[in-house]
KOLNUVEX-151092 format. One line per field, with one value per residue: x, y negated, z of N, C-alpha, C, CB in turn. Coordinates in nm, 2 decimals, decimal comma. Glycine has a CB too. Example, Ala and Ser with C-alpha at 12.3 -4.5 7.8 and 13.67 -1.06 7.14 Angstrom:
neast [1,32  1,28]
nnorth [0,57  0,22]
nup [0,78  0,71]
caeast [1,23  1,37]
canorth [0,45  0,11]
caup [0,78  0,71]
ceast [1,32  1,29]
cnorth [0,33  0,00]
cup [0,78  0,79]
cbeast [1,13  1,41]
cbnorth [0,45  0,06]
cbup [0,90  0,57]
//
This chain:
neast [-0,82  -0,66  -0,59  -0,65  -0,53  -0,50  -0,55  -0,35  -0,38  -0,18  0,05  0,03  0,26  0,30  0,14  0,27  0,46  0,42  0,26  0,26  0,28  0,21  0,28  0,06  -0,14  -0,26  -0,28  0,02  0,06  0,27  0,21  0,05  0,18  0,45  0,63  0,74  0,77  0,85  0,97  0,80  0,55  0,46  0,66  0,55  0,37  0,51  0,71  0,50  0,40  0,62  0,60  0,39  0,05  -0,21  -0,37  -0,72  -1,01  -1,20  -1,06  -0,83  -0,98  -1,04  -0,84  -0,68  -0,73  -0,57  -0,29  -0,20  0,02  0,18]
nnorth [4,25  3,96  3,69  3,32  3,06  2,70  2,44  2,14  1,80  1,58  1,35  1,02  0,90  0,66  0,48  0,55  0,37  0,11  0,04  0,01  0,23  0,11  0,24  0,19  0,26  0,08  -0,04  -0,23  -0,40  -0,61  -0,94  -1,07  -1,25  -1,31  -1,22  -1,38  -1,68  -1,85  -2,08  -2,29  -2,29  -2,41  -2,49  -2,35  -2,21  -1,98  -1,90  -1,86  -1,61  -1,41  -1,28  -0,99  -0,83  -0,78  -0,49  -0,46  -0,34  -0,19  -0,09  0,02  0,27  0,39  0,44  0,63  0,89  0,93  0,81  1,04  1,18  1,04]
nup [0,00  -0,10  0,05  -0,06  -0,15  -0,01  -0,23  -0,23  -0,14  -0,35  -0,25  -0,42  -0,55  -0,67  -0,54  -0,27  -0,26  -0,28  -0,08  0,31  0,59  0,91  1,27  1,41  1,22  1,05  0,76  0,51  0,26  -0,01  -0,11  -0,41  -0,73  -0,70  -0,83  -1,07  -1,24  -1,00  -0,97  -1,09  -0,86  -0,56  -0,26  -0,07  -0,14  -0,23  0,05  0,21  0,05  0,10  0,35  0,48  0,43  0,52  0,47  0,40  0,56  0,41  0,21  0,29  0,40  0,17  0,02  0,21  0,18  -0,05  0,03  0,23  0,31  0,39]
caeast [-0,85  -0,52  -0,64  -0,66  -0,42  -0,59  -0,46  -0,35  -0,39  -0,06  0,04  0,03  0,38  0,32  0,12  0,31  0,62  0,35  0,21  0,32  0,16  0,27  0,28  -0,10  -0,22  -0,28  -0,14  0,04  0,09  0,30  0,14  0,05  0,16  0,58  0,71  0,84  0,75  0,80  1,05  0,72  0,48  0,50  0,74  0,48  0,28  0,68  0,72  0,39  0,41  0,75  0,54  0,30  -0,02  -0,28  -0,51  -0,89  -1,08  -1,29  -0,97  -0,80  -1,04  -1,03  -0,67  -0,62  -0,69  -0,44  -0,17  -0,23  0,12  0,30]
canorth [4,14  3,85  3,55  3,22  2,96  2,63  2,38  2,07  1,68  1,53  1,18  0,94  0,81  0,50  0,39  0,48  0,27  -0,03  0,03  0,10  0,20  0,11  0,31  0,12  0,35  -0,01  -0,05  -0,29  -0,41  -0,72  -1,07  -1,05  -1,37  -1,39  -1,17  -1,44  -1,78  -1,89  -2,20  -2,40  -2,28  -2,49  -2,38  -2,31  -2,09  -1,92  -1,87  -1,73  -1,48  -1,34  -1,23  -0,87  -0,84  -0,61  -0,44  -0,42  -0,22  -0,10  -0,06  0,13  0,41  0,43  0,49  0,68  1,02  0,93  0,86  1,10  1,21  0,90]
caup [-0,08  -0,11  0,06  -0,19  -0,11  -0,06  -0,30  -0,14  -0,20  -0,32  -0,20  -0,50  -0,54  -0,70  -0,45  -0,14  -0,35  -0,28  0,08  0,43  0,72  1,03  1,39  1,46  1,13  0,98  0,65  0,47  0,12  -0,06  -0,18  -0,50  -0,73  -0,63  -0,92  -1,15  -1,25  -0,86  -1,02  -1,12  -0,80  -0,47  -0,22  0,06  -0,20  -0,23  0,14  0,23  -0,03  0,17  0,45  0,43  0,44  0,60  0,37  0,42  0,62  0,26  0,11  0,37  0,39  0,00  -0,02  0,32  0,07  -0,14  0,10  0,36  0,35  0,41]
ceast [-0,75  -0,64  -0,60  -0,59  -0,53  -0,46  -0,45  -0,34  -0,25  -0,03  0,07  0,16  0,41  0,27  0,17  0,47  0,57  0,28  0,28  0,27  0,25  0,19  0,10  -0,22  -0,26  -0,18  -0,16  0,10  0,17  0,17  0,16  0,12  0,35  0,69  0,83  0,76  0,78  0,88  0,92  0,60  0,56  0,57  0,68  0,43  0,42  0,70  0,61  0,35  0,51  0,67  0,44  0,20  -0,07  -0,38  -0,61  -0,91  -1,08  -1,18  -0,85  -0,85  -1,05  -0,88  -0,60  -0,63  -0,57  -0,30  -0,16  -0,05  0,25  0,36]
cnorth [4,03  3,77  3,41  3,09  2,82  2,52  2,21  1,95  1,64  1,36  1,09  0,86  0,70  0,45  0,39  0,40  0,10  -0,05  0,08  0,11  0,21  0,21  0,28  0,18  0,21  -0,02  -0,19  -0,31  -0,58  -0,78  -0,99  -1,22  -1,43  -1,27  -1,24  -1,56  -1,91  -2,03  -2,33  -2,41  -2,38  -2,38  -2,37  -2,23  -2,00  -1,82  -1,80  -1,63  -1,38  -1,25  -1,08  -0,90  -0,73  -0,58  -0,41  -0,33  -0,10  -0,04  0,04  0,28  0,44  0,48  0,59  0,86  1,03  0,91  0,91  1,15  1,12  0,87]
cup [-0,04  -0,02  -0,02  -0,14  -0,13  -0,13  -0,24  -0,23  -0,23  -0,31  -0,35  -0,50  -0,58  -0,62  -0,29  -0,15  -0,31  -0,14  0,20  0,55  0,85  1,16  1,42  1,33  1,04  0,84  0,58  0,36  0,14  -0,11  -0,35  -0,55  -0,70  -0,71  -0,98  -1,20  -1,11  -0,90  -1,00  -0,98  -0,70  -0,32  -0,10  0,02  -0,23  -0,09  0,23  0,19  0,02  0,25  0,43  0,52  0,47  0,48  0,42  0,48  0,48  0,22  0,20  0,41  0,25  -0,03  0,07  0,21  0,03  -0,13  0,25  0,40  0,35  0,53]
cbeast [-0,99  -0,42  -0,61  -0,82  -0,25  -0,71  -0,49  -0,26  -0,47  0,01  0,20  -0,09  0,47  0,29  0,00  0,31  0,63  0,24  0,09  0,43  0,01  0,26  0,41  -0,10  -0,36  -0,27  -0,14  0,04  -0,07  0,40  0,25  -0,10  0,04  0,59  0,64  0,89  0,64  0,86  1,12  0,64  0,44  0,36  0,90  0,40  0,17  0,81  0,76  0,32  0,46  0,86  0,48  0,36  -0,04  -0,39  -0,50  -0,97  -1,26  -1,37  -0,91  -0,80  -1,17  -1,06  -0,56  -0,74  -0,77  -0,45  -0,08  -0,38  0,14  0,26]
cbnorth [4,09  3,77  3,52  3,19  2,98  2,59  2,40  2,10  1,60  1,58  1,14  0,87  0,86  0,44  0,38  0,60  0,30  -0,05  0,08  0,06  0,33  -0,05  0,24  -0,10  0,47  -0,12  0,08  -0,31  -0,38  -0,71  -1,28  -0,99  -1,41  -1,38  -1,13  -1,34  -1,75  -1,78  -2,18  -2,38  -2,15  -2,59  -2,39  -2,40  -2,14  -2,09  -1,96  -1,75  -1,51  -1,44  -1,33  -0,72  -0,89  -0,63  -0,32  -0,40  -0,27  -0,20  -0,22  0,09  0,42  0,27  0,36  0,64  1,02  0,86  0,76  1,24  1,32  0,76]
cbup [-0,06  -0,31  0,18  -0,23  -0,22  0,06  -0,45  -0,04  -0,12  -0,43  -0,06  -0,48  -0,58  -0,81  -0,46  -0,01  -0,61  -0,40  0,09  0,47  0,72  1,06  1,51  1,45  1,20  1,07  0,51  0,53  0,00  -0,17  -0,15  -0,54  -0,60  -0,41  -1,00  -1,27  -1,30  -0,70  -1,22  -1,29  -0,79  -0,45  -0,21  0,14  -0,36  -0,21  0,17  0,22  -0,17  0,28  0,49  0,44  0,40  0,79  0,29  0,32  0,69  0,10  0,05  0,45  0,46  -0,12  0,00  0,51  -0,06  -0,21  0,09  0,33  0,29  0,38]
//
């Protein structure tokens, strides 16, 4: 009897185009909010948007499936 190949999870490529996980297994995503319009926003809500952010516990174990091979 063949043995049945198991079929494997594949990593979601749009979303590891949007997150990164650092060496500490923490990951991290962009500000939302700093696409386009940034002319009329204030330039502290500008410069804080530069920076990355950590993503959520909740939201870290929801996604850790989906980019397991990142």
């Amino acid at each position: 009897m063949a043995k049945v190949k198991k079929i494997k999870q594949k990593t979601h490529k749009g979303t590891k185009k949007v997150l990164n996980v650092r060496n500490s297994r923490s990951i991290t995503t962009g500000h939302p909010g700093q696409r386009h319009n940034t002319g009329s926003k204030n330039t502290a809500f500008n410069r804080n948007k530069r920076s990355k952010a950590n993503l959520s516990s909740a939201d870290a174990k929801r996604l850790k499936r989906i980019i397991n091979n990142i």
